[in-house]
N, C-alpha and C positions, 0 to 999 in steps of 0.2 A: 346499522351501517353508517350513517352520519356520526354517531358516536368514534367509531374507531377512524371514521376518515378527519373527522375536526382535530383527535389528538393526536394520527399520526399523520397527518397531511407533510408539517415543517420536516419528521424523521424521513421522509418516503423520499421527499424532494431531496434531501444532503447524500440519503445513500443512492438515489439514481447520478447526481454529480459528482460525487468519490468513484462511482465503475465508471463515469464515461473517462476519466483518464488514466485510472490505476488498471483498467482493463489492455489501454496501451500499452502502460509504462510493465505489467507483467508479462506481455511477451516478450519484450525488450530484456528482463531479467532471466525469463527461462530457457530463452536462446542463447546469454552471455552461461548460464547456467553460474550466474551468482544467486542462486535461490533463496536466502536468508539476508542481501544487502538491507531492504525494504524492513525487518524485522530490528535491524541493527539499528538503521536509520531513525526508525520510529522511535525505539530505545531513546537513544539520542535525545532526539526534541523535546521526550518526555523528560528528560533529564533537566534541558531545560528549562522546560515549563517547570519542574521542580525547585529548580535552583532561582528561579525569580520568585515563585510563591512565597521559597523562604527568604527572600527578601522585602517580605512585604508588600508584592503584587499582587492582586485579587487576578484570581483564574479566569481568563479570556479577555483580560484588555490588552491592547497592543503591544504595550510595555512585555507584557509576557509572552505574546508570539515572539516579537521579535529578538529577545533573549533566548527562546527557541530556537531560531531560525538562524542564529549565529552558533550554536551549540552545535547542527545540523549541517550547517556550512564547511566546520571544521571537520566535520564523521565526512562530508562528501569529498574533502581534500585528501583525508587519510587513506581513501578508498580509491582514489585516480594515484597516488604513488602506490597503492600497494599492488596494484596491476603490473607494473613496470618491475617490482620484485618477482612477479611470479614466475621465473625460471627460476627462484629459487627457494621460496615457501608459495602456496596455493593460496590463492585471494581467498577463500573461505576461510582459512587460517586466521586472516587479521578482521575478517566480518564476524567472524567467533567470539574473539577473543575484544572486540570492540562493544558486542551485544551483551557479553559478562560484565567488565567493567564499566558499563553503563545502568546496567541493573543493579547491581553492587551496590555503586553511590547514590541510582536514585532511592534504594532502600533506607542507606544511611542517613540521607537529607528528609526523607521524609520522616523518620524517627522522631525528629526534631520539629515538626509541624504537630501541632493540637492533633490534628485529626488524621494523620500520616494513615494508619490501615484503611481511610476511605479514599485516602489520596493516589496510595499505591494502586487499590480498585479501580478507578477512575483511569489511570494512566492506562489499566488495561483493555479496560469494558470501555471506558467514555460514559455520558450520557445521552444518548441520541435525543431521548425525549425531553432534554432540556435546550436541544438547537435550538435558534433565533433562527428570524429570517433576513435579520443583517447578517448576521453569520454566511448562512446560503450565501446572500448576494456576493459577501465580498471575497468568499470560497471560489463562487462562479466567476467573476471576474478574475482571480490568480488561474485558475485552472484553463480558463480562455485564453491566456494571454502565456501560459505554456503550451496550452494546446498549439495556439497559431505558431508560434516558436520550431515546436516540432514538425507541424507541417511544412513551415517554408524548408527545414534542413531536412526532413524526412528519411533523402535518398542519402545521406552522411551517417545519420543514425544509423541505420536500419543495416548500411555496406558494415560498420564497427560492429553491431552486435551480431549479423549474422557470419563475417567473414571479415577479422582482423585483420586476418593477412593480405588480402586482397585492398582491404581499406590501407597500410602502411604503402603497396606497390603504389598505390593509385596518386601518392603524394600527400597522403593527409596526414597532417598533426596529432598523431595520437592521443597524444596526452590532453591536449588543448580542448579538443570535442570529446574526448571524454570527463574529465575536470565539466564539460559545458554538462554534459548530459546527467551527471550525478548532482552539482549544481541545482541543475533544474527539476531534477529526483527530490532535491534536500527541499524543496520548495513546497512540494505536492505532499510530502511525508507530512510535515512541518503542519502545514493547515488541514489535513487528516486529522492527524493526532489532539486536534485540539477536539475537532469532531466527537470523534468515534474511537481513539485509542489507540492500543499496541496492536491489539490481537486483530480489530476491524481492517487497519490495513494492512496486518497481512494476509487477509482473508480475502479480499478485492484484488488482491495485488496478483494474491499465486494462483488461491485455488478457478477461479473463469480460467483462468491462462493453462492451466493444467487441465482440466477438464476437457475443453477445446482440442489440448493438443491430443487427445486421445482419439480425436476422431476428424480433426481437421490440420493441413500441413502449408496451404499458403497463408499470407499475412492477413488479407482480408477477410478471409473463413475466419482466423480465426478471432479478428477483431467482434465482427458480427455473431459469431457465437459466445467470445465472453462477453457482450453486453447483453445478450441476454439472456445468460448463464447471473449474471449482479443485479439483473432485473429481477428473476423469478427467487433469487434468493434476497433479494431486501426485501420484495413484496412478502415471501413464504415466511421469513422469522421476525418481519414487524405483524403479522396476522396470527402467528404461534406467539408472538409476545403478548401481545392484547388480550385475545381467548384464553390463555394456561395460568395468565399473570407472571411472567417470565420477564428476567432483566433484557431488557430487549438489546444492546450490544450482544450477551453474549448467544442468545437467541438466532439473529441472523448469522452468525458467526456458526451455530448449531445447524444453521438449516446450510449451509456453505457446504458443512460437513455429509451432511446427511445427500445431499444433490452428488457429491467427489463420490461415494460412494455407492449413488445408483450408475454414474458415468461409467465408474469402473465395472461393475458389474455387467451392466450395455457392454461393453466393447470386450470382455472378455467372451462373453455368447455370441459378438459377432465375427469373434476371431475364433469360433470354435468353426473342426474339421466341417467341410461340406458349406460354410459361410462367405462367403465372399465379399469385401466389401473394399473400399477404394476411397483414400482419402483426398481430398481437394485442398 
């Protein structure tokens, strides 16, 4: 036991810090029901972090988040106009079509790097087992300092993504607070991705928030059930990683899967005839 807790103690700590705020930021996506923005986004960053490497940036200095985080910036800009289109193509339309040509190029760029097929790996899986715990800390500080963010506008968020139209009667700025809230989406992506990858967050991001909603309907259920929906699965696929010898990114990402699919399985036996049950 000391064994698996000395080499996964830094992995345990990054993925309990990645669900405390991607567990927010997913019900805020599956209630907008842009379910693939976070997939797009992560693209994105990856793109960048690609596009600095092949400039000569060694993978996780600053230099290369923040050529990230500009890449991300701009996916978050193209995402608050493409809302304002959507009477007339569907925002998933330009998150599709944003998450292609973002895979596209970072293929292309990576080609061109010595080691492009582990690079392209990496962009998906991550390495969790090679987090720092500077890493952590200065994750934990961005992510605190969105999190507080979101707290103090909470009731702005929350009016936009559950009821647009009631948030435009009320006086608010559409565009403004949402530019703010994808903004602050491209942030959380951004220092993910350097984490844990493509697939990690959108693993964090959807499947707690999906799970949850299968059996809980207000915001705090379902806050408190996907955190510990990203608890039992960091804890279950960094423990399936360790004992099987499994890449552990895609490992929890496997146990994400394997939990959505006992969820489902629960709620359709308790949605069978003679069942009763009542969601909170």
């Amino acid at each position: 036991m000391s064994d698996i807790l000395l080499l996964m103690l830094p992995a345990l700590v990054a993925c309990l810090v990645l669900s405390g705020i991607h567990v927010y930021l997913g019900v805020h996506v599956l209630t907008r029901g842009v379910i693939f923005v976070d997939l797009a986004l992560a693209q994105v960053a990856a793109l960048g972090a690609t596009f600095a490497i092949l400039m000569g940036t060694e993978p996780g200095t600053n230099f290369a988040y923040v050529v990230s985080l500009v890449f991300t910036m701009v996916g978050a800009l193209l995402f608050t106009l493409a809302r304002r289109l959507s009477d007339r193509v569907p925002t998933e339309a330009f998150i599709g079509i944003v998450y292609a040509l973002a895979s596209a190029v970072s293929i292309i760029l990576a080609d061109r790097l010595p080691h492009g097929a582990e690079e392209i790996r990496e962009i998906l899986v991550g390495n969790l087992l090679a987090v720092t715990w500077e890493q952590i800390i200065k994750t934990t500080v961005v992510y605190a300092a969105i999190g507080i963010f979101h707290w103090v506008f909470r009731k702005k968020f929350l009016l936009l993504s559950t009821d647009p139209v009631a948030a435009a009667a009320s006086g608010m700025n559409i565009a403004v607070w949402d530019l703010l809230f994808y903004l602050s989406f491209g942030v959380v992506i951004t220092s993910a991705v350097a984490i844990g990858g493509v697939l990690i967050v959108f693993s964090y991001l959807v499947i707690p928030a999906v799970i949850v909603a299968l059996y809980a309907r207000s915001i705090p259920s379902r806050l408190l059930g996907g955190w510990l929906v990203g608890f039992l699965g960091s804890v279950g696929g960094l423990i399936g990683s360790f004992y099987f010898d499994l890449p552990t990114g895609a490992a929890v990402v496997a146990m994400f899967g394997l939990l959505l699919v006992l969820a489902i399985a629960g709620s359709v036996i308790l949605r069978r005839p003679g069942n009763v049950t009542t969601a909170h």
